[in-house]
N, C-alpha and C positions, 0 to 999 in steps of 0.2 A: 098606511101610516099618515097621521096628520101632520104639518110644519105648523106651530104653532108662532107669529110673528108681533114684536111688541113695536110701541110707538110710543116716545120720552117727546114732549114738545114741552118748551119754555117760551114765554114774554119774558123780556130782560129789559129794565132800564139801567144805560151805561151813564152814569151820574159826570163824569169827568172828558166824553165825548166831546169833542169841537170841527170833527170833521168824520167823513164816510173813513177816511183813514185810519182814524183813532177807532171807528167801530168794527172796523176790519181784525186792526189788531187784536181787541177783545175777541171778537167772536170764534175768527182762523186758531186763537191760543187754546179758548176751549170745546173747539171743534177736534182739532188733533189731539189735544187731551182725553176725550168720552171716544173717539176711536182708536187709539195706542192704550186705554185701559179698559175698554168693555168690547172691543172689538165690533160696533156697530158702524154701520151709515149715517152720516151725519150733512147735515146743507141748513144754513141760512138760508133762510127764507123770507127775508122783506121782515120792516117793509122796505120798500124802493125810496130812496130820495129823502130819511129820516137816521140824522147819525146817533141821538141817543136813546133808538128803541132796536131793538131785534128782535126773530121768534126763530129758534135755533129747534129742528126738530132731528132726533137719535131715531133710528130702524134697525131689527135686528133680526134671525132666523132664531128658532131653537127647536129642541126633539121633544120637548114636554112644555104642558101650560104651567108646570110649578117652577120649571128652570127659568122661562120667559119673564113669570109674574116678581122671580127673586132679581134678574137680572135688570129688571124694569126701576123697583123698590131703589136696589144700589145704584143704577145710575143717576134716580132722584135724590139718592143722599149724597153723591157725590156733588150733583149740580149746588147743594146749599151749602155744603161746606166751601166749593166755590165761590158763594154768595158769600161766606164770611171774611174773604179778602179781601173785599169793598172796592172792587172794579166796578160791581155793576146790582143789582136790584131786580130779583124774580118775581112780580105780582101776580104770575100768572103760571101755572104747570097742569101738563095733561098726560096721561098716560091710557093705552089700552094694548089687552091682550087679546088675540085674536087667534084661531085656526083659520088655515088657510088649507084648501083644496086634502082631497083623500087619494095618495099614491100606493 
């Protein structure tokens, strides 16, 4: 049996940023969002020392590559409808599905 594992990564600019705290609060808001509705892992990941940039990246497991590849798709339509409440500015999105090891 394969685990097929997907990976949702954004660039965000937070337009409205003035400190590491204001991009906390953006980021922890739709961190706990994309895992309380798509059930993935989710981490901010830098950059370090910069409050109106972030690259927030989503991981997940699944039993098939078409479950992966649809759960991948929603979580990027979720991220833009996101973008449409003008916290913040996606220039940048990357997605891959992957198999992982043979059990």
């Amino acid at each position: 049996m394969k685990t097929w594992v997907g990976v949702v990564s954004l660039s965000m600019e937070i337009s409205g940023a003035a400190s590491l705290k204001d991009r906390r609060q953006v980021t922890r808001s739709l961190s706990d969002r994309l895992r309380k509705r798509f059930s993935v892992s989710c981490a901010d990941l830098g950059p370090d020392g910069m409050w109106n940039m972030a690259d927030i990246t989503a991981v997940f497991a699944s039993s098939s590559h078409r479950e992966a590849e649809t759960r991948a798709e929603r979580c990027l339509a979720f991220l833009r409808g996101a973008e449409n409440e003008g916290e913040f500015v996606i220039p940048e999105t990357r997605r891959e599905v992957f198999a992982h090891g043979d059990f």
